[in-house]
FIMAR-690652 format. One line per field, with one value per atom (N, C-alpha, C, O): atom name; x, y, z. Coordinates in nm, 2 decimals. Layout:
N
site <- (CA, ...)
x <- (X, ...)
y <- (Y, ...)
z <- (Z, ...)
//
This chain:
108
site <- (N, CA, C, O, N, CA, C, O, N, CA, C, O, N, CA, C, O, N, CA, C, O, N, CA, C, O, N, CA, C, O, N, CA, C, O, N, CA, C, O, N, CA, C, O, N, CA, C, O, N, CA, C, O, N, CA, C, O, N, CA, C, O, N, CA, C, O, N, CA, C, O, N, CA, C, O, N, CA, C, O, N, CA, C, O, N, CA, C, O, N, CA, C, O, N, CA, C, O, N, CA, C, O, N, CA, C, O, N, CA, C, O, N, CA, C, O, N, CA, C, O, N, CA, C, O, N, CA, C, O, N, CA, C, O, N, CA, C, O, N, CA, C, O, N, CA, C, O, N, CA, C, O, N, CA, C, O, N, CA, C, O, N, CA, C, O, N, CA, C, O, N, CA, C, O, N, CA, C, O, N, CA, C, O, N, CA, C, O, N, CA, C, O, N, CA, C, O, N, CA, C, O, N, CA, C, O, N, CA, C, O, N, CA, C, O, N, CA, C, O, N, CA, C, O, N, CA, C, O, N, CA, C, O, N, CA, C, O, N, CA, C, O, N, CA, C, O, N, CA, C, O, N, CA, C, O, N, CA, C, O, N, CA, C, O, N, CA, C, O, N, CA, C, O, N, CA, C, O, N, CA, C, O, N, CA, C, O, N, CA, C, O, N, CA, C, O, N, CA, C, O, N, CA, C, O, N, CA, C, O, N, CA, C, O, N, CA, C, O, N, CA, C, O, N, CA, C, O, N, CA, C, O, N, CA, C, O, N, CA, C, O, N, CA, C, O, N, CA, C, O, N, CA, C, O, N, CA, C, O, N, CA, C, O, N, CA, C, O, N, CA, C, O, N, CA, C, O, N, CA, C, O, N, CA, C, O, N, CA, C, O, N, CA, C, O, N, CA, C, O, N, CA, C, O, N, CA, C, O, N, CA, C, O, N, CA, C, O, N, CA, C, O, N, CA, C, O, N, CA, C, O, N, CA, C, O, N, CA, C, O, N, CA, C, O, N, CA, C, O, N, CA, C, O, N, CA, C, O, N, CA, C, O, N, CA, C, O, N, CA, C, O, N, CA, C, O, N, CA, C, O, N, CA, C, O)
x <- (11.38, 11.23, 11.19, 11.26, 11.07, 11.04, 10.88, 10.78, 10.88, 10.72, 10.68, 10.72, 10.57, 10.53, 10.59, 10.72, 10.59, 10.71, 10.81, 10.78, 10.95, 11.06, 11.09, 11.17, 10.98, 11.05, 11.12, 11.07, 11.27, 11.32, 11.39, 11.50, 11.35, 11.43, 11.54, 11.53, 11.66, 11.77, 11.84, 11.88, 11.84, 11.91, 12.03, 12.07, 12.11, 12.23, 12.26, 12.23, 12.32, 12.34, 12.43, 12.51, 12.38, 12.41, 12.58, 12.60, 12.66, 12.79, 12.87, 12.99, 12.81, 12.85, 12.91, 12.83, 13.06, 13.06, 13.09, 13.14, 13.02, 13.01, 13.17, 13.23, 13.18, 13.30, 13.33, 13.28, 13.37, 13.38, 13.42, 13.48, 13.41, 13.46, 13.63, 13.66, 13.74, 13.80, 13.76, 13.65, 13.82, 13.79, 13.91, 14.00, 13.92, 14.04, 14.02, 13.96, 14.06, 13.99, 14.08, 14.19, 14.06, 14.18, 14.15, 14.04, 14.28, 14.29, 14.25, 14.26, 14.21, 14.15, 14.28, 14.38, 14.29, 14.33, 14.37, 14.30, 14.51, 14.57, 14.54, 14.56, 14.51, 14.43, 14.29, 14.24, 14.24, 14.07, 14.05, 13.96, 14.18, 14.23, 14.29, 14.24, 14.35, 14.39, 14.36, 14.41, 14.23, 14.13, 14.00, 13.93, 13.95, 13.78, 13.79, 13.70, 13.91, 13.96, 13.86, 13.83, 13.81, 13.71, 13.85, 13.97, 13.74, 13.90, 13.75, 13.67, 13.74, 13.64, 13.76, 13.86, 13.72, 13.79, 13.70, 13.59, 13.72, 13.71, 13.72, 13.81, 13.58, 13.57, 13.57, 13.50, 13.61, 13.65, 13.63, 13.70, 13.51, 13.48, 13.48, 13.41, 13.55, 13.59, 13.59, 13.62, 13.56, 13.61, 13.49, 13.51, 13.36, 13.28, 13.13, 13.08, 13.08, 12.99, 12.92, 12.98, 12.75, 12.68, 12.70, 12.76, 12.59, 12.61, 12.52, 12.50, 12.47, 12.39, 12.49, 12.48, 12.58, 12.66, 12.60, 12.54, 12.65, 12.60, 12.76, 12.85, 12.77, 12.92, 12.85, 12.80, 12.86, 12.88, 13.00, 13.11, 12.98, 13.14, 13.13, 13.04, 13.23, 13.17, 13.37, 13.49, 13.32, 13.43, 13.44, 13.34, 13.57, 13.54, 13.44, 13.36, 13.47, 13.34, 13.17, 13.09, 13.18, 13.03, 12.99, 13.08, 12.89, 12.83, 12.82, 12.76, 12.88, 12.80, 12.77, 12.84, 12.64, 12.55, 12.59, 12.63, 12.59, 12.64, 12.74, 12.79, 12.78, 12.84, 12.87, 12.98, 12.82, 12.87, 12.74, 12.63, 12.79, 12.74, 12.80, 12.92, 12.68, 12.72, 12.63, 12.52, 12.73, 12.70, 12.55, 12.53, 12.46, 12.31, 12.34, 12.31, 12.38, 12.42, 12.57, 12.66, 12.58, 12.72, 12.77, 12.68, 12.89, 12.93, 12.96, 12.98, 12.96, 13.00, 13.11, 13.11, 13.19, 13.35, 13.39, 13.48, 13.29, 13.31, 13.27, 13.15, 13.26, 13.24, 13.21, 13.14, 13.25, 13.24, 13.21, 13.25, 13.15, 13.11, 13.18, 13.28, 13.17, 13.24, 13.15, 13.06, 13.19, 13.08, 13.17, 13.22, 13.16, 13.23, 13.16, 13.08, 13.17, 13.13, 13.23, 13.35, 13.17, 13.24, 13.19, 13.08, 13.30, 13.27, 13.37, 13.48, 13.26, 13.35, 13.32, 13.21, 13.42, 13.43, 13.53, 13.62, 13.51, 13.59, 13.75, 13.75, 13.87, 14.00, 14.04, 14.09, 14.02, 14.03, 14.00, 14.09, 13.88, 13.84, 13.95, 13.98, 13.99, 14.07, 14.19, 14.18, 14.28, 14.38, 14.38, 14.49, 14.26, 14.25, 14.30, 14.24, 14.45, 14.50, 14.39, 14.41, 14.32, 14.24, 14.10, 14.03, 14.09, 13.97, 13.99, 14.08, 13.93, 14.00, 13.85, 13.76, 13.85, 13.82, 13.78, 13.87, 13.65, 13.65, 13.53, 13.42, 13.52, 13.45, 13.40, 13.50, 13.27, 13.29, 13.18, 13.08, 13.20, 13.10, 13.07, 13.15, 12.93, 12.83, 12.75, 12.73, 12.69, 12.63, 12.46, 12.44, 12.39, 12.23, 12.13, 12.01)
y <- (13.72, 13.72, 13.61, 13.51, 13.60, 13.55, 13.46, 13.53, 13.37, 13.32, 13.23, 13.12, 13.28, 13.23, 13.17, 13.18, 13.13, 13.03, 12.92, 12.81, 13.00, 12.92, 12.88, 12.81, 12.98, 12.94, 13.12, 13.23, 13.09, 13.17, 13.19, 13.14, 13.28, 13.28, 13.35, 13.46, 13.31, 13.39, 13.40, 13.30, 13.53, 13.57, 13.59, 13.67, 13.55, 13.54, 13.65, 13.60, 13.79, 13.85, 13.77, 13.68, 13.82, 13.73, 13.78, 13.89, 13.72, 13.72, 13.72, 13.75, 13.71, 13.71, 13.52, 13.44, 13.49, 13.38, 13.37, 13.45, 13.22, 13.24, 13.15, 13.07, 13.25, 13.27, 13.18, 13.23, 13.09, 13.01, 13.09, 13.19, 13.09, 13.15, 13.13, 13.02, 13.21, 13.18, 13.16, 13.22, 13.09, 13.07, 13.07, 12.99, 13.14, 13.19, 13.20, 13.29, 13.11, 13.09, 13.19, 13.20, 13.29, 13.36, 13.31, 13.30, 13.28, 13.28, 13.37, 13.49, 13.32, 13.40, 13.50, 13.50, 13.57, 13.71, 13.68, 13.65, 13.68, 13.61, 13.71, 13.68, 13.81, 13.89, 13.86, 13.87, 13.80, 13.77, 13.64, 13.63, 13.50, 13.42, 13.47, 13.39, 13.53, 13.58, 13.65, 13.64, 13.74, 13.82, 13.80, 13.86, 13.67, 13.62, 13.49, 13.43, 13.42, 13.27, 13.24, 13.12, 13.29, 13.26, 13.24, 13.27, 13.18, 13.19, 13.23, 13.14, 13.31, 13.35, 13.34, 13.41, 13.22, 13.25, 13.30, 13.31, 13.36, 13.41, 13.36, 13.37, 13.30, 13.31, 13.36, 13.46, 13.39, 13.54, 13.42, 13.32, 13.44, 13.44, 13.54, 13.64, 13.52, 13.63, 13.62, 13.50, 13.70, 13.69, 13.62, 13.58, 13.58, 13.51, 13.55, 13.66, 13.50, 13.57, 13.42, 13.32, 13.44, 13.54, 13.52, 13.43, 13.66, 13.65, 13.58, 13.62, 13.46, 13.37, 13.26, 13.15, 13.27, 13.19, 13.16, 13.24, 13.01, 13.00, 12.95, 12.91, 12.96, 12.91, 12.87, 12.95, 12.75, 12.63, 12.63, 12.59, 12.67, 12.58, 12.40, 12.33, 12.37, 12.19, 12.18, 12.21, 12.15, 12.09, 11.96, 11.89, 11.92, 11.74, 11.68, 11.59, 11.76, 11.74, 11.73, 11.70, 11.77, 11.80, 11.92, 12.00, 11.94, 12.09, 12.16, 12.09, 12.31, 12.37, 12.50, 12.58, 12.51, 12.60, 12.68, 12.79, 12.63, 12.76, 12.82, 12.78, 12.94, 13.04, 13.05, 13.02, 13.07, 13.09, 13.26, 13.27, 13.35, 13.48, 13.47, 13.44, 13.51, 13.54, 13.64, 13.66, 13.69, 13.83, 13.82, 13.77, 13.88, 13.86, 13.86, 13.76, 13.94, 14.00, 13.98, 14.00, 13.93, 13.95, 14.12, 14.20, 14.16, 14.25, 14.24, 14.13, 14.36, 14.33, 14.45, 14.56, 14.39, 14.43, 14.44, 14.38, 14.55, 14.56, 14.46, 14.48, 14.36, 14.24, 14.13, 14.03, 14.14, 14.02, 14.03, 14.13, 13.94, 13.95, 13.93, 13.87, 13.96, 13.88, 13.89, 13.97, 13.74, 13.70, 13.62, 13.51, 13.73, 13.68, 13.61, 13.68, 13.49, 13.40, 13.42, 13.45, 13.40, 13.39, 13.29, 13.30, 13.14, 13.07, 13.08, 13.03, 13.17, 13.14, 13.04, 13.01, 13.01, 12.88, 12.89, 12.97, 12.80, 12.83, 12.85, 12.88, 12.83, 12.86, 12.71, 12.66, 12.63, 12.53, 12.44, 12.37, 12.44, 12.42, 12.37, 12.25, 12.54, 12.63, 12.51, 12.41, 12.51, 12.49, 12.32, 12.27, 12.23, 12.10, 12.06, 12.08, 11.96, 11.97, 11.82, 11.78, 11.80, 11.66, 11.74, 11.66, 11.86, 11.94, 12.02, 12.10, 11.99, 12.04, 12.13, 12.09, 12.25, 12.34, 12.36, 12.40, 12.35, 12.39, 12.49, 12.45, 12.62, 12.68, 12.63, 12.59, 12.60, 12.52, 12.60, 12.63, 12.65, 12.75, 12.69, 12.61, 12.71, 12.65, 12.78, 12.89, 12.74, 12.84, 12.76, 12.64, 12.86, 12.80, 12.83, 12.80)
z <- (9.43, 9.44, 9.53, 9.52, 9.63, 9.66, 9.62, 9.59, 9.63, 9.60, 9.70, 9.71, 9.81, 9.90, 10.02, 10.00, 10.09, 10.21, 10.16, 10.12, 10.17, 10.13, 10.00, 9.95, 9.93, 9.75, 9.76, 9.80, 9.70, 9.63, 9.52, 9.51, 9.39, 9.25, 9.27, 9.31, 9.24, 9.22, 9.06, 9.00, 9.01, 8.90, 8.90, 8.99, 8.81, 8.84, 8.70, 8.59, 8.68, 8.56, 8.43, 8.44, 8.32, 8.22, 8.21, 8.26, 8.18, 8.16, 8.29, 8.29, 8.36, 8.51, 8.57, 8.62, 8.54, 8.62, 8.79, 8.87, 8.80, 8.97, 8.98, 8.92, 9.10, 9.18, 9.28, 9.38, 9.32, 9.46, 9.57, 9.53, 9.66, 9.80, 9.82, 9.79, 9.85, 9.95, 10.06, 10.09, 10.13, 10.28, 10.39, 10.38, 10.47, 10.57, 10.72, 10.77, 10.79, 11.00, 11.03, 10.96, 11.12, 11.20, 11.33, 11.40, 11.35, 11.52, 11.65, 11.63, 11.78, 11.87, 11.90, 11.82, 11.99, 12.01, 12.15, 12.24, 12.14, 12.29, 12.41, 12.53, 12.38, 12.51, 12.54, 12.65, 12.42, 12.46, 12.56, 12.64, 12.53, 12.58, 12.70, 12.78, 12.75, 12.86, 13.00, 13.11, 12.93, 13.02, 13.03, 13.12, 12.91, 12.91, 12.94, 13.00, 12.89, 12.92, 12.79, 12.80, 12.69, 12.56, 12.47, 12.48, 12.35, 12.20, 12.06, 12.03, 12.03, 11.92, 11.81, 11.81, 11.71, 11.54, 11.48, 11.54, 11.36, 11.28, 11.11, 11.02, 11.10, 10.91, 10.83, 10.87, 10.72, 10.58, 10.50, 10.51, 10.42, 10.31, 10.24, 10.27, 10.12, 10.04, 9.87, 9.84, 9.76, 9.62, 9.57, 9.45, 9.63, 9.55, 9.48, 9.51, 9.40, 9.35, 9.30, 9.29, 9.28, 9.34, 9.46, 9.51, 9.57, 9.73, 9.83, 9.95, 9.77, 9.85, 9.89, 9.83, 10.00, 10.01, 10.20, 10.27, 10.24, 10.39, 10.43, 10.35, 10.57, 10.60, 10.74, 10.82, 10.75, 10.88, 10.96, 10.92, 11.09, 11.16, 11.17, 11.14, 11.20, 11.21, 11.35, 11.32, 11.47, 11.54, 11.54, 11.56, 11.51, 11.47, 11.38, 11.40, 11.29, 11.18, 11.18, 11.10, 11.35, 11.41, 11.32, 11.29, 11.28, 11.25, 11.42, 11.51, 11.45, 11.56, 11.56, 11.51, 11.62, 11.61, 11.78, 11.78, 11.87, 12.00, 11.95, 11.84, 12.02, 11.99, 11.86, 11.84, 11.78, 11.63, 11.59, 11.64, 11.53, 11.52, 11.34, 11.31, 11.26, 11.07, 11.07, 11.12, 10.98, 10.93, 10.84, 10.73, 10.91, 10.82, 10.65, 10.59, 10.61, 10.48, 10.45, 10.53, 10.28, 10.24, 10.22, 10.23, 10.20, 10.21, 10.04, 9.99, 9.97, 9.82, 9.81, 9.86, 9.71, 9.74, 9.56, 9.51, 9.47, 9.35, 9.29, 9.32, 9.21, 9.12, 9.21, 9.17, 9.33, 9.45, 9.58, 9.63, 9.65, 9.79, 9.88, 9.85, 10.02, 10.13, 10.21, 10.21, 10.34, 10.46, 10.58, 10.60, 10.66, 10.80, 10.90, 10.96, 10.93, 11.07, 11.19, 11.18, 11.31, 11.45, 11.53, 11.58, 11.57, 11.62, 11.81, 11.83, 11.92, 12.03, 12.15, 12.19, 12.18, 12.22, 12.39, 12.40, 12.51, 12.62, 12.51, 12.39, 12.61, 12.60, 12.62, 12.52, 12.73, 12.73, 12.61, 12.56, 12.56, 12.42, 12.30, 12.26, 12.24, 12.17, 12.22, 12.15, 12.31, 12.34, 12.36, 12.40, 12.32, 12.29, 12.16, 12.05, 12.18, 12.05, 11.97, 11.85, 12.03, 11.98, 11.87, 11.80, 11.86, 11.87, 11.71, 11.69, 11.63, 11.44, 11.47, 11.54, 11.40, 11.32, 11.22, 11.15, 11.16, 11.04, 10.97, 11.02, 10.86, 10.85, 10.72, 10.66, 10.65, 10.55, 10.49, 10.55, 10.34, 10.28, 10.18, 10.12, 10.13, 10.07, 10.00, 10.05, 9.82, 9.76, 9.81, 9.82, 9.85, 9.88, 9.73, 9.73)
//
Protein backbone atom coordinates (compact mmCIF):
# COMPACT_ATOMS: atom_id res chain seq x y z
CA UNK A 1 0.00 0.00 0.00
CA UNK A 2 0.93 3.23 -0.60
CA UNK A 3 0.24 6.56 1.40
CA UNK A 4 1.01 9.70 -0.29
CA UNK A 5 4.84 10.44 -1.61
CA UNK A 6 7.30 7.94 -0.47
CA UNK A 7 5.33 6.35 2.35
CA UNK A 8 4.98 2.64 1.82
CA UNK A 9 3.21 -0.21 4.09
CA UNK A 10 4.47 -3.56 3.51
CA UNK A 11 2.60 -6.79 4.88
CA UNK A 12 4.50 -9.43 5.30
CA UNK A 13 1.92 -12.89 5.62
CA UNK A 14 1.56 -14.29 9.02
CA UNK A 15 3.66 -17.42 9.37
CA UNK A 16 5.68 -16.44 6.64
CA UNK A 17 9.64 -16.18 7.69
CA UNK A 18 11.84 -13.70 5.82
CA UNK A 19 14.42 -15.26 3.82
CA UNK A 20 17.85 -13.57 3.21
CA UNK A 21 18.97 -13.48 -0.40
CA UNK A 22 21.64 -15.66 -1.93
CA UNK A 23 23.74 -13.69 -3.84
CA UNK A 24 25.85 -15.06 -6.97
CA UNK A 25 28.19 -12.52 -9.69
CA UNK A 26 28.51 -14.43 -13.08
CA UNK A 27 31.16 -13.61 -15.17
CA UNK A 28 31.17 -11.68 -18.58
CA UNK A 29 30.93 -13.91 -21.72
CA UNK A 30 34.34 -14.23 -23.41
CA UNK A 31 32.76 -13.52 -26.74
CA UNK A 32 31.06 -10.29 -25.47
CA UNK A 33 34.80 -9.50 -24.37
CA UNK A 34 36.10 -10.35 -27.58
CA UNK A 35 33.71 -8.79 -30.17
CA UNK A 36 32.34 -5.48 -27.94
CA UNK A 37 35.71 -5.28 -25.92
CA UNK A 38 32.62 -4.78 -22.96
CA UNK A 39 32.52 -7.39 -19.75
CA UNK A 40 28.63 -7.21 -18.38
CA UNK A 41 28.44 -9.42 -14.88
CA UNK A 42 25.66 -10.63 -13.77
CA UNK A 43 23.76 -10.57 -10.17
CA UNK A 44 21.30 -13.62 -9.05
CA UNK A 45 19.60 -12.92 -6.18
CA UNK A 46 17.87 -15.75 -5.26
CA UNK A 47 15.62 -17.81 -2.35
CA UNK A 48 14.41 -14.68 -0.58
CA UNK A 49 11.32 -13.51 0.77
CA UNK A 50 9.59 -10.94 1.19
CA UNK A 51 10.23 -9.37 -2.49
CA UNK A 52 11.31 -5.84 -1.66
CA UNK A 53 14.79 -6.49 -1.93
CA UNK A 54 17.40 -3.66 -3.71
CA UNK A 55 20.87 -4.82 -4.94
CA UNK A 56 23.79 -2.07 -5.44
CA UNK A 57 26.95 -2.76 -7.54
CA UNK A 58 29.96 -1.01 -5.49
CA UNK A 59 33.68 -1.32 -7.65
CA UNK A 60 36.29 -0.82 -4.92
CA UNK A 61 33.73 -0.42 -2.56
CA UNK A 62 32.46 2.69 -4.64
CA UNK A 63 28.61 2.24 -5.04
CA UNK A 64 28.09 2.49 -9.18
CA UNK A 65 25.34 3.59 -10.91
CA UNK A 66 26.66 3.71 -15.01
CA UNK A 67 26.03 0.88 -16.67
CA UNK A 68 24.20 -1.09 -14.18
CA UNK A 69 20.46 -2.33 -15.61
CA UNK A 70 17.86 -4.19 -12.47
CA UNK A 71 15.24 -5.94 -13.13
CA UNK A 72 12.11 -3.48 -12.21
CA UNK A 73 10.29 -6.38 -10.43
CA UNK A 74 11.35 -9.50 -8.39
CA UNK A 75 10.56 -12.68 -10.09
CA UNK A 76 8.68 -15.21 -7.60
CA UNK A 77 9.81 -18.72 -7.68
CA UNK A 78 6.98 -20.60 -5.38
CA UNK A 79 7.47 -19.50 -1.63
CA UNK A 80 10.40 -17.18 -2.86
CA UNK A 81 11.65 -14.38 -5.10
CA UNK A 82 14.48 -13.73 -7.37
CA UNK A 83 16.18 -10.29 -8.77
CA UNK A 84 18.81 -10.00 -11.44
CA UNK A 85 21.24 -6.90 -11.79
CA UNK A 86 23.74 -6.15 -14.76
CA UNK A 87 26.72 -4.20 -14.21
CA UNK A 88 28.74 -3.51 -17.90
CA UNK A 89 31.71 -2.12 -17.82
CA UNK A 90 34.87 -1.61 -20.72
CA UNK A 91 37.15 -5.05 -20.89
CA UNK A 92 40.00 -3.23 -19.95
CA UNK A 93 38.14 -2.49 -16.79
CA UNK A 94 37.01 -6.24 -16.18
CA UNK A 95 40.62 -7.37 -16.76
CA UNK A 96 42.06 -4.79 -13.93
CA UNK A 97 43.38 -7.09 -11.38
CA UNK A 98 43.36 -3.89 -8.84
CA UNK A 99 39.44 -3.54 -9.51
CA UNK A 100 36.97 -5.96 -6.76
CA UNK A 101 33.44 -6.42 -7.60
CA UNK A 102 30.77 -6.48 -5.61
CA UNK A 103 26.80 -6.91 -5.82
CA UNK A 104 25.42 -6.19 -2.39
CA UNK A 105 21.58 -6.80 -1.60
CA UNK A 106 19.65 -5.09 0.84
CA UNK A 107 15.71 -5.60 2.23
CA UNK A 108 14.06 -1.88 1.69
Amino acid sequence: LTFGVGTVLRVIEKDKEIKPPAVAIFSPSKQEIQQKSKATLVCLASGFYPDHLNLVWKVNGAKRTEGVGTDEFSTQDGTSYSLTSRLRMSAQEWFNPLNRFECVASFF
